[in-house]
GUDRENTOR-879145 format. One line per field, with one value per residue (C-alpha): residue in three letters; chain; x negated, y negated, z. Coordinates in steps of 0.1 Angstrom, whole numbers. Last residue first. Layout:
// residues N
code (ALA_...)
unit (A_...)
x (X_...)
y (Y_...)
z (Z_...)
This chain:
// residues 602
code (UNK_UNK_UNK_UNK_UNK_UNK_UNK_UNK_UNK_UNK_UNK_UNK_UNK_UNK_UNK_UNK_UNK_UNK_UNK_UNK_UNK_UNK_UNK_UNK_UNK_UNK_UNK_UNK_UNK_UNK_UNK_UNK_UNK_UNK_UNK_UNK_UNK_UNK_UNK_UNK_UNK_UNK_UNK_UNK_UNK_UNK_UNK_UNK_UNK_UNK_UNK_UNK_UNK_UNK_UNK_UNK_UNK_UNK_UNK_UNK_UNK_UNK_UNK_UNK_UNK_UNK_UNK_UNK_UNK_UNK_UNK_UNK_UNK_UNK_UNK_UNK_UNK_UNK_UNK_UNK_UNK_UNK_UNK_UNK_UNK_UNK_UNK_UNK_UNK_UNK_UNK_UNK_UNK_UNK_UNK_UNK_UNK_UNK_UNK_UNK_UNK_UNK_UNK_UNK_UNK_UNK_UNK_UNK_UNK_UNK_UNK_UNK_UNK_UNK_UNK_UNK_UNK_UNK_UNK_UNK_UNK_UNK_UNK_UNK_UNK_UNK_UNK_UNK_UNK_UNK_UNK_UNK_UNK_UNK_UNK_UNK_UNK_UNK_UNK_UNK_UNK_UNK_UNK_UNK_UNK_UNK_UNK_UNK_UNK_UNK_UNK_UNK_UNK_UNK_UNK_UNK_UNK_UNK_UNK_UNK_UNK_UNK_UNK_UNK_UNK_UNK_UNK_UNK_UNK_UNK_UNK_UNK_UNK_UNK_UNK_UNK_UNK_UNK_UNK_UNK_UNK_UNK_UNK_UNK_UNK_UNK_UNK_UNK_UNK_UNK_UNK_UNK_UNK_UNK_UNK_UNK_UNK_UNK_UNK_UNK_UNK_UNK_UNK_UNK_UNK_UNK_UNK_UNK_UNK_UNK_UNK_UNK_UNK_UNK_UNK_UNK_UNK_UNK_UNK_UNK_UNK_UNK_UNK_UNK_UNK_UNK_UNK_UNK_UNK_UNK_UNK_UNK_UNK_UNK_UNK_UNK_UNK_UNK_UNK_UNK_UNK_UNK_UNK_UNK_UNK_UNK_UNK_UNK_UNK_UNK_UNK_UNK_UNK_UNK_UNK_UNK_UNK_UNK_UNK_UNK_UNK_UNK_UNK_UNK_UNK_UNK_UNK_UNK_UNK_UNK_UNK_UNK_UNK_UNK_UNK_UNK_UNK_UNK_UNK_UNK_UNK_UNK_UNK_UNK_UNK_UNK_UNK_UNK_UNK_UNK_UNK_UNK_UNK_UNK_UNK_UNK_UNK_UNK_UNK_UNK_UNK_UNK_UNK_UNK_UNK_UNK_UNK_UNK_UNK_UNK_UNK_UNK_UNK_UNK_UNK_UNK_UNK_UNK_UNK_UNK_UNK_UNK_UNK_UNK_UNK_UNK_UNK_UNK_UNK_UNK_UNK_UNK_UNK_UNK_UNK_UNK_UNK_UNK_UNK_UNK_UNK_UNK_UNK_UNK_UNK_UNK_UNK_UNK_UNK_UNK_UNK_UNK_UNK_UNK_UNK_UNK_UNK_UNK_UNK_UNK_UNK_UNK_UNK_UNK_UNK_UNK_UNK_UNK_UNK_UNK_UNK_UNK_UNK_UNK_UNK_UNK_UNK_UNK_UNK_UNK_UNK_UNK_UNK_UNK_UNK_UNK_UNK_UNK_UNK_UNK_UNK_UNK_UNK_UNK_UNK_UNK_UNK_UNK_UNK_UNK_UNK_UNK_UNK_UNK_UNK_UNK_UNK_UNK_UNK_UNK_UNK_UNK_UNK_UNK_UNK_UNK_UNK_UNK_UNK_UNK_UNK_UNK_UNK_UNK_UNK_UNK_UNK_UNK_UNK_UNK_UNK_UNK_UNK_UNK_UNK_UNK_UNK_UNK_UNK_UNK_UNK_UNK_UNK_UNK_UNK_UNK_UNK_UNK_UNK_UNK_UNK_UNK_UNK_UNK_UNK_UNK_UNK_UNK_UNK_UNK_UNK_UNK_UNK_UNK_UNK_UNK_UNK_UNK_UNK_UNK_UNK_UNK_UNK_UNK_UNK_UNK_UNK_UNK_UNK_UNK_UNK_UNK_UNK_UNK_UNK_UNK_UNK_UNK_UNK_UNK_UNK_UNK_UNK_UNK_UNK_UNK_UNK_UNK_UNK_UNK_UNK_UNK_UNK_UNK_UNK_UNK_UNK_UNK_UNK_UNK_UNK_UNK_UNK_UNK_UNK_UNK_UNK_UNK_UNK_UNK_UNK_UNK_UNK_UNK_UNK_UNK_UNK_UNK_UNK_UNK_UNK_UNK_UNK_UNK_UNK_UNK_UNK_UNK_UNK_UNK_UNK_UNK_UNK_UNK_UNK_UNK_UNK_UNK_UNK_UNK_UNK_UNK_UNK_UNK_UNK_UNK_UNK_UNK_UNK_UNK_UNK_UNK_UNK_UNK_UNK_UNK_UNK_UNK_UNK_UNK_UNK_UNK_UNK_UNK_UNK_UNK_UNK_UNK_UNK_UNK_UNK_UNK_UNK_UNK_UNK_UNK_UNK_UNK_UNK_UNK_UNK_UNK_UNK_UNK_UNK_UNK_UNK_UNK_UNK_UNK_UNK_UNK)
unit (A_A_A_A_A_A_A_A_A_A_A_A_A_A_A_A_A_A_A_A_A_A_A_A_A_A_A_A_A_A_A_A_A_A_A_A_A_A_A_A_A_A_A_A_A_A_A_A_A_A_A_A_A_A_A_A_A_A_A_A_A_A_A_A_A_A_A_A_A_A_A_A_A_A_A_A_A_A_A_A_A_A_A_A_A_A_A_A_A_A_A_A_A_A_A_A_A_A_A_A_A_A_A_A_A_A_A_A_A_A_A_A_A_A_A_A_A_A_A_A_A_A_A_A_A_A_A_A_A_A_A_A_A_A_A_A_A_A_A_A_A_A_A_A_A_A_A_A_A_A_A_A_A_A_A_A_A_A_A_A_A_A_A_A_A_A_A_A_A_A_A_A_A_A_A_A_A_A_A_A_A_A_A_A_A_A_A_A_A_A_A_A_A_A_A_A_A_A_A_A_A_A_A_A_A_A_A_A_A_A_A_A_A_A_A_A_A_A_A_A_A_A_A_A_A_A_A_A_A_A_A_A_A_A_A_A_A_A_A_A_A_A_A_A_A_A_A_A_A_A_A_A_A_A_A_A_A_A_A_A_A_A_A_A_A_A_A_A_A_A_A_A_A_A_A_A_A_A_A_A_A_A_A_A_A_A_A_A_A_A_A_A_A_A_A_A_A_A_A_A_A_A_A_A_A_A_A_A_A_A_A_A_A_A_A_A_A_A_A_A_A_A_A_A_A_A_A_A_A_A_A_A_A_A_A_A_A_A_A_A_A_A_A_A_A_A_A_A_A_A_A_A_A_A_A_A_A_A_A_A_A_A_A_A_A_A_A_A_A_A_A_A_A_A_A_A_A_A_A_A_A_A_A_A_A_A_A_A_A_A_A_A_A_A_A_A_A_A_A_A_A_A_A_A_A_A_A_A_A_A_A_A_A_A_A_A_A_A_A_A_A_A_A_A_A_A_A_A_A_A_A_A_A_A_A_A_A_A_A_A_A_A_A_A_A_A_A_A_A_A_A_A_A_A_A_A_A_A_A_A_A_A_A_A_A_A_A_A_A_A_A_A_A_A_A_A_A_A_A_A_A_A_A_A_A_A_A_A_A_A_A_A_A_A_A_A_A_A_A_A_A_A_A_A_A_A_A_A_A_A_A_A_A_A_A_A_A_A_A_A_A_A_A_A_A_A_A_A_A_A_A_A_A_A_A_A_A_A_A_A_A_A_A_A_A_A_A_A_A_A_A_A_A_A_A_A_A_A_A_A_A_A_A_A_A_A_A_A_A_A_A_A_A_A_A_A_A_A_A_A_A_A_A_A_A_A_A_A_A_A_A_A_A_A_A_A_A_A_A_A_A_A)
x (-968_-992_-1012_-1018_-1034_-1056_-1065_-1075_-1095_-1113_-1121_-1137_-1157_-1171_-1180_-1199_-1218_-1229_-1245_-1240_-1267_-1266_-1275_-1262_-1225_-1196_-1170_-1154_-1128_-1110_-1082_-1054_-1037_-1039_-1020_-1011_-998_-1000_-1012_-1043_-1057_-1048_-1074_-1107_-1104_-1118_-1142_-1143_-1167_-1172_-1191_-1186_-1222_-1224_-1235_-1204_-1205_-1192_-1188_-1205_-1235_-1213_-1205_-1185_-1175_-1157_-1139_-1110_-1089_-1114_-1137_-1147_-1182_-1194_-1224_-1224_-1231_-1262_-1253_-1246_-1215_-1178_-1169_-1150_-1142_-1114_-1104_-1085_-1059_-1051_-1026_-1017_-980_-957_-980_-974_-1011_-1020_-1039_-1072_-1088_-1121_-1145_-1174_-1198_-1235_-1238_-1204_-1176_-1144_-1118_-1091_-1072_-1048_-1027_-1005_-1014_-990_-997_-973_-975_-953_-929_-919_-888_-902_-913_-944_-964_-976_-976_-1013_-1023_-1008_-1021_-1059_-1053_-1034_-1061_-1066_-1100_-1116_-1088_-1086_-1049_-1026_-994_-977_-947_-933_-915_-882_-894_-879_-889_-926_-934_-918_-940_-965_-952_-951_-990_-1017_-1031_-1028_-1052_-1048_-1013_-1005_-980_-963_-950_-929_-926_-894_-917_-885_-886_-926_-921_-895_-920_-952_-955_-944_-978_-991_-1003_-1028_-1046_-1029_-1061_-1052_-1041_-1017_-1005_-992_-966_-950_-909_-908_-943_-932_-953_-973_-1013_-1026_-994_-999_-1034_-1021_-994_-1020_-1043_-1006_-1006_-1049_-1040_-1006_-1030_-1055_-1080_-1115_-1148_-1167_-1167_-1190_-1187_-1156_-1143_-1157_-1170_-1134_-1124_-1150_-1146_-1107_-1117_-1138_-1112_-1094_-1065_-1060_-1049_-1069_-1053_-1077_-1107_-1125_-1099_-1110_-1094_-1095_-1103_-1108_-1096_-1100_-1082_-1082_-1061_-1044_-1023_-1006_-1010_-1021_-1007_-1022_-1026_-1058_-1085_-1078_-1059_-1085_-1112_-1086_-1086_-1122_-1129_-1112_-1122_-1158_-1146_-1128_-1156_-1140_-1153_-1162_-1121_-1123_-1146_-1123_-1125_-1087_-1076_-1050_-1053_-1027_-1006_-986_-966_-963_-921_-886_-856_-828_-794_-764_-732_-711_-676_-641_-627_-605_-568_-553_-547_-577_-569_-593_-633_-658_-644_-639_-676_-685_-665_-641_-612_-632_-634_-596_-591_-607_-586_-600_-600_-637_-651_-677_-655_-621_-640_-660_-625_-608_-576_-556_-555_-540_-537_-508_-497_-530_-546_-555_-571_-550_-541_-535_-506_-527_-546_-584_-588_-585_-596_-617_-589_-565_-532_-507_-484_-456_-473_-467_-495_-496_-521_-537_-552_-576_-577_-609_-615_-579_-557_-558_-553_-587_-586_-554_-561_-534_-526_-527_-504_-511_-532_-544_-580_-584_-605_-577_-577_-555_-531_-518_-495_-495_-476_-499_-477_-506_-527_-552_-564_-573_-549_-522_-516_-487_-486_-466_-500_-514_-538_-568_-576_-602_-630_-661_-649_-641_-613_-614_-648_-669_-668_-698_-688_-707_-720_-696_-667_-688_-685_-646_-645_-677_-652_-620_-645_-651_-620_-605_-632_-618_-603_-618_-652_-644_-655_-692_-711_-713_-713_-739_-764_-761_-749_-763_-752_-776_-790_-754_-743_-735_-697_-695_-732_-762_-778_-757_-769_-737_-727_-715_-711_-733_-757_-753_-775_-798_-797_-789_-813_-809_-785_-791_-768_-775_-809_-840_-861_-853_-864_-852_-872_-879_-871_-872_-841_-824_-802_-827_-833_-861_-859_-861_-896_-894_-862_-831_-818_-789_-774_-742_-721_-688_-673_-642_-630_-603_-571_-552_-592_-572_-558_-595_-611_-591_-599_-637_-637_-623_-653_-682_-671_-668_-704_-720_-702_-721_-752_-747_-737_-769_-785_-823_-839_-839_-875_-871_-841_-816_-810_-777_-786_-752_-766_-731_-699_-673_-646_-657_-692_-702_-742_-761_-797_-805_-829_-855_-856_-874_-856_-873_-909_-925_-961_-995_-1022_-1043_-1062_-1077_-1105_-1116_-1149_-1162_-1199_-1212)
y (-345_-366_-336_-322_-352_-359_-324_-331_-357_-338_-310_-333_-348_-314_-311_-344_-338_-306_-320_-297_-278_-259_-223_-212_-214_-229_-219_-244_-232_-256_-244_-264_-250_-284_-315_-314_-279_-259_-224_-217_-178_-149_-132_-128_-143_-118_-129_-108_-112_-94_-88_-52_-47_-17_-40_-52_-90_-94_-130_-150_-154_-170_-198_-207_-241_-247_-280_-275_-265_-244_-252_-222_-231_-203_-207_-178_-145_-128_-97_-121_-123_-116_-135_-123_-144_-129_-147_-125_-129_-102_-121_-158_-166_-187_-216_-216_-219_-240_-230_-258_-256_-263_-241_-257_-267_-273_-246_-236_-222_-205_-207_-185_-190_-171_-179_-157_-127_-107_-79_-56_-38_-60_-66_-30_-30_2_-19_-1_-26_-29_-65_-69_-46_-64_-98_-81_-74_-107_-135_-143_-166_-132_-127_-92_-96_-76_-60_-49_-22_-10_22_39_72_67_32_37_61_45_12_36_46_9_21_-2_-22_-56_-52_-32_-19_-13_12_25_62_71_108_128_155_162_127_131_171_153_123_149_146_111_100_116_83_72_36_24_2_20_19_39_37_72_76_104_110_143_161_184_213_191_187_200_190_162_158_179_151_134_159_156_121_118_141_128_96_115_88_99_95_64_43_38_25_42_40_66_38_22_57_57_19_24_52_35_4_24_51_52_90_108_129_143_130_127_144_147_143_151_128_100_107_95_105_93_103_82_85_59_52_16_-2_-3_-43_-55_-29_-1_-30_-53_-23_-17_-48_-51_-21_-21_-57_-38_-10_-35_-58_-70_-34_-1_9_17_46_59_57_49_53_72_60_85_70_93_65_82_92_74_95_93_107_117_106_121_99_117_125_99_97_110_95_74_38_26_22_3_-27_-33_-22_-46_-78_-96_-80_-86_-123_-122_-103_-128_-161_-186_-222_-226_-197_-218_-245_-226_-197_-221_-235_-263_-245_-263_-232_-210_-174_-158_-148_-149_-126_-124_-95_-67_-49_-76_-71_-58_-91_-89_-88_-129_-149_-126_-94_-116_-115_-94_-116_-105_-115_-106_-116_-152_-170_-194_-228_-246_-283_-294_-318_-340_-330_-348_-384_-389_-419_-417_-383_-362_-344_-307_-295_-283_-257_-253_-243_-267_-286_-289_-261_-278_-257_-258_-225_-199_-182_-167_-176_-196_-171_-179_-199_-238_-249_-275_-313_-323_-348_-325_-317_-308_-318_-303_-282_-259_-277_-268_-239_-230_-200_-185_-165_-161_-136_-123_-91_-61_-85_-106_-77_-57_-78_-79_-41_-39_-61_-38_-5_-27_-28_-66_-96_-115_-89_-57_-73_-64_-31_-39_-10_-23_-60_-52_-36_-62_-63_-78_-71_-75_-95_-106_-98_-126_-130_-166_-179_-165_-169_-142_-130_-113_-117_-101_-126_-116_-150_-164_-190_-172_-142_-114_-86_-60_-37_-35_-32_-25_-13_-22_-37_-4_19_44_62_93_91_125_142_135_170_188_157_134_109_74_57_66_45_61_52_56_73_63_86_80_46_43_21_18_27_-7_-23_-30_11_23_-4_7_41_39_17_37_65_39_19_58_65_35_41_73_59_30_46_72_43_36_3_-17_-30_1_-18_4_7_14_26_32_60_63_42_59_48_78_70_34_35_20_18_-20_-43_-61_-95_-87_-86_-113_-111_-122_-127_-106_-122_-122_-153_-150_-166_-165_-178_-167_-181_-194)
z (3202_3216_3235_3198_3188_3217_3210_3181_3188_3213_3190_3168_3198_3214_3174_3173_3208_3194_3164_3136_3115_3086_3074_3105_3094_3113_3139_3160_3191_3210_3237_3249_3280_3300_3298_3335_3325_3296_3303_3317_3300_3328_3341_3322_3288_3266_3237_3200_3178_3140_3112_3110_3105_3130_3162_3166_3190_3223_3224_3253_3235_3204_3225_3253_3270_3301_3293_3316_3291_3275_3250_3226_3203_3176_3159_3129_3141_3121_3094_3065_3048_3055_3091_3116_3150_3178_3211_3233_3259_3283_3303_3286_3290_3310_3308_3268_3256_3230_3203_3186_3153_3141_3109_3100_3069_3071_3041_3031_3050_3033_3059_3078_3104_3128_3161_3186_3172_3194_3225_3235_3270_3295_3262_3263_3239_3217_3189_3190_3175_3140_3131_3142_3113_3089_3105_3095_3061_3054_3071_3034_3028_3013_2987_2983_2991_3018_3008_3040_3044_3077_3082_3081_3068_3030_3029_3041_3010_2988_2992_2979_2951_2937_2931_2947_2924_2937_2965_2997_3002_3036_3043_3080_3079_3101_3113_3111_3083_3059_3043_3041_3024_3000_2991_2986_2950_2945_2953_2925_2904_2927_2927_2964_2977_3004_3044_3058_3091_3102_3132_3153_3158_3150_3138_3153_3177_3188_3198_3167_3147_3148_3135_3108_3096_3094_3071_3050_3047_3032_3011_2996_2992_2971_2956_2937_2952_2974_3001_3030_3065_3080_3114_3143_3163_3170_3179_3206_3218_3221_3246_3265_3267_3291_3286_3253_3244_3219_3187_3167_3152_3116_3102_3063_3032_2996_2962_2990_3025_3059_3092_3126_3154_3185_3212_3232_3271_3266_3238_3205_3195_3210_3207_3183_3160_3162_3151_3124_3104_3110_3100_3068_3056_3061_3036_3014_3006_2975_2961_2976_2987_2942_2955_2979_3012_3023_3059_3076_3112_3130_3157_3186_3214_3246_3239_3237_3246_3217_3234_3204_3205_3181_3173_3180_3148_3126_3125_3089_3059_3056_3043_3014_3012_2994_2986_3026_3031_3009_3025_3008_3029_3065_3054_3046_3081_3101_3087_3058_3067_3047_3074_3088_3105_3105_3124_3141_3162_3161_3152_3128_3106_3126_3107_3110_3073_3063_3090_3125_3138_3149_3184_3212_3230_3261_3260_3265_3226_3234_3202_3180_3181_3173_3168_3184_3195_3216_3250_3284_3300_3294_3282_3311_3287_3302_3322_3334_3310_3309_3279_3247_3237_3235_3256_3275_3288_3291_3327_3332_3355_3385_3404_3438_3446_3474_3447_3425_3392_3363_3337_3305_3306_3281_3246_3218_3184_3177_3163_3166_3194_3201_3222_3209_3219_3196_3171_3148_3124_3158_3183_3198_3225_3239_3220_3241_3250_3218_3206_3174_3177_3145_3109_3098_3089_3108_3142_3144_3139_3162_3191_3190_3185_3215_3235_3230_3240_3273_3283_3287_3286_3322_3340_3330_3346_3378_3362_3366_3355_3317_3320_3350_3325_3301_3264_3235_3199_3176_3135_3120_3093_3067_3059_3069_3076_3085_3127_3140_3180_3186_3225_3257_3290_3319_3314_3285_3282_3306_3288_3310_3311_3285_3268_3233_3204_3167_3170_3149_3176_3201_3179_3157_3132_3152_3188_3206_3217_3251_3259_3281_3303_3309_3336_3328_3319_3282_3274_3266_3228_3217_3187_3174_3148_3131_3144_3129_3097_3074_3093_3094_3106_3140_3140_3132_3155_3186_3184_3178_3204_3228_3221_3217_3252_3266_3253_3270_3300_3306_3295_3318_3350_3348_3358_3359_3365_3329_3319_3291_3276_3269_3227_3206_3171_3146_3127_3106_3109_3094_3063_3043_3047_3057_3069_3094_3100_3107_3094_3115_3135_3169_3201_3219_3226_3260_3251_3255_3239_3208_3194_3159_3139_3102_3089_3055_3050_3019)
């Protein structure tokens, strides 16, 4: 039997991944609140300077709206690594730009300028960033539609913190009241305005009712006015001078065709805010809060040490060559240009087998690829193997701030613990991948505490898990032009005369750098590999580069950019089989036709 698996790596346009956040509630303030520029930003002195003010009114605002609860404690953002340096900007540890709290990006082009919460849970659930643009926070014209900007982040926060939704709609700005009365849709209602109607010529009138739904024509809106004496709610129309407090049970409109009603069972703002945990734990400070500290994150060359198991117990379930592989594709495909990288093993002690060396050309990824291990054997020190890492650091550094170990073991170690509070102190993060279903719980410690990533891949050899662990790990810095995702993976036991088919599609918008990887587990001869491109240009295994060190693996580079979907085309075909049998190569250029017939259908 032959194990098959293939892989296709390109570089693709992420969106701000889906990772946990760093807050904390202590004494009623928000702690390690993470506010990320995106590094495709140009640079603006404007929006760090604003960005700080918007945290500093805020802060105010939300301690009197939240009836002295809450203030915002400490924010740290992030400034990306192609702005100038300055004396004040610290490193960036464990923050990062796909677990911040608010980023400011490009527009959205659903929402274009226009602030919002990305919340995909339901009432109550958090929701996953705040998104901001560059012009929304250099633009002042923009007072006159949202308000100041530290009312906005309040109004944003409250989405983001505790789940609760917008109580106007633009798509239902009116409906019509228990009294027969056409109403619009706001909280509360005590909110006075004019229904009125934009002509052409830029005149206005009064709205007319249409007939039909027996509410007011489209094009009409409601104009609140100025003056108000309401001062209810914050997620309606903070932009109103009046408006200081979020709508409770006493005001609350429930009529209002809003999503608040819709997803929040009828209940108002402030309820939701009372059942949530921060509101239980907490009560009304007695004095007003300090001024928050803001503190200026500058992201650095990305600094990677390999730490990688050799043990004896890595000598089963073909760990060691699993190992390789895993980390060849990782050398190669997923470290982006410009980083630095070590390598360090260790069994019973450890050894660095390099120091840090920056990839700068696929020379250098060849070099540390070659210095991977082959053999296995000796007891297990994982505290070892962290500590020669933090070493490699420290070589080239004077910190070990803000620098990165991936981990790799099979995890049997029962002294892990002993070097937790010297990880905790180190700044660095510390990425885990457990190897095996032995792996100490320890382990997964070690990643909490730093703020890193945590895998548990099997020793099953049909399990793509080792490998897609590895191709998880990137830098998360925001720099889409340099990150590269596994855009498809498959694995497959092959017997005798048995093969391995599948087709990707390409996105046309995508494509750049795009590799095709094979790895098999037994036998040091290639099996017969077949890749039809869109235009039926066929390669085989001779095209593939293939390891000469028994790592059992092929990788192909498209050159250019890989043809994305159009006129039907972007469908590639790759079969994989086993040279102890025979296929007809007619019959697999027509399986792969059929399914790509298929895939074309849909």
């Amino acid at each position: 039997m032959v194990l098959n698996r293939w892989f296709l790596f390109l570089v693709f346009p992420l969106l701000h991944g889906v990772t946990g956040t760093m807050v904390k509630l202590k004494d009623g303030g928000f702690e390690d609140i993470v506010v990320a520029i995106n590094p495709g930003l140009p640079e603006d002195q404007r929006i760090v300077d604003n960005i700080k003010a918007t945290v500093e009114e805020a802060s105010t605002y939300l301690f009197h709206a939240t009836k002295q609860r809450f203030y915002f404690k400490s924010v740290k953002v992030i400034i990306p690594l192609t702005w100038t340096s300055k004396p004040e900007y610290k490193r960036v540890t464990i923050e990062s730009y796909e677990k911040a709290d608010v980023i400011v990006a490009d527009p959205f082009l659903k929402y274009g300028d226009d602030p919002y919460t990305l919340q995909y849970g339901g009432c109550g659930e958090k929701g996953r960033y705040i998104h901001f643009t560059s012009n929304f926070l250099t633009n002042d014209s923009f007072h006159d539609v949202y308000g100041s900007r530290g009312r906005v982040f309040v109004h944003e926060w409250s989405h983001l913190r505790w789940g609760v939704f917008d109580e106007y709609n633009n798509d239902a700005p009116f409906y019509i009241t228990g009294k027969s009365k056409i109403s619009a849709t706001r909280c509360s209602d005590e909110i006075t305005g004019e229904y009125v109607f934009q002509e052409k010529t830029g005149k206005t009138r009064k709205c007319k009712v249409d007939l039909q739904t027996r509410l007011y024509e489209t094009g009409c809106y409601f104009v609140p006015e100025k003056k108000q004496s309401a001062t209810a709610s914050i997620m309606y129309m903070q932009s109103l001078p009046s408006v200081t407090q979020f709508c409770d049970k006493s005001n609350h409109n429930t009529e209002a065709t809003n999503l608040q009603n819709k997803l929040c069972n009828y209940r108002s703002t402030w309820e939701v805010i009372m059942g949530s945990a921060d509101f239980a734990s907490s009560s009304p400070l007695t004095a007003p809060p300090p001024a928050p500290t803001i503190s200026f994150l500058q992201t650095r060359d990305r600094v990677v040490c390999l730490v990688l198991d050799v043990s004896g117990s890595m000598g089963g379930y073909d760990r060691i060559n699993r190992l390789r592989q895993a980390s060849e594709i990782f050398l190669y495909q997923i470290i982006e240009t410009g980083s630095w990288v070590g390598i360090v093993t260790f069994n019973g002690a450890a050894t660095i087998v390099t120091n840090l060396q920056q990839i700068v050309s696929d020379i250098t990824r060849k070099s540390l690829s070659d210095l991977l291990p082959t053999t296995a054997g000796g007891l297990t020190s994982i505290c070892s193997g962290v500590r020669a890492g933090f070493q490699v650091f420290k070589e080239k550094y004077t910190s070990t701030e803000g620098c990165e170990i991936v981990l790799l073991t099979d995890g049997e170690d029962s002294t892990i613990s002993s070097c937790f509070s010297e990880v905790e102190k180190s700044g660095s993060k510390i990425h885990t991948i457990a190897l095996g279903l032995d792996a100490a719980k320890d382990l997964e410690t070690l990643a909490v505490i730093t703020g890193g990533l945590k895998f548990l891949a099997t020793d099953k050899l049909d399990s793509n898990t080792l490998i897609e662990a590895f191709t998880g790990m990137s830098s998360g810095n925001g720099n889409i032009s340099q990150q590269s995702i596994q855009l498809e993976s498959k694995s497959q036991s092959v017997g005798i005369s048995q093969w391995m088919d599948g087709v990707v599609s390409i996105d046309k918008s995508v494509g750049n750098d795009t590799f095709f990887v094979v790895t098999w587990s037994l036998g040091s001869v290639p099996p017969i590999i077949i890749l039809t491109d869109p235009r039926g240009k066929r390669y085989l295994e001779t095209d593939f580069v293939i390891d000469n060190t028994n790592v059992r693996l092929a990788r192909l580079k498209i050159d250019g950019t890989a043809e994305g979907r159009s006129a039907n085309k972007g469908l590639y075909c790759c079969s994989s089989g086993s040279l102890s049998g025979k296929k007809n190569s007619t019959s697999g250029e027509k399986q792969c036709s059929l399914k790509e017939d298929f895939l074309r259908s849909i």
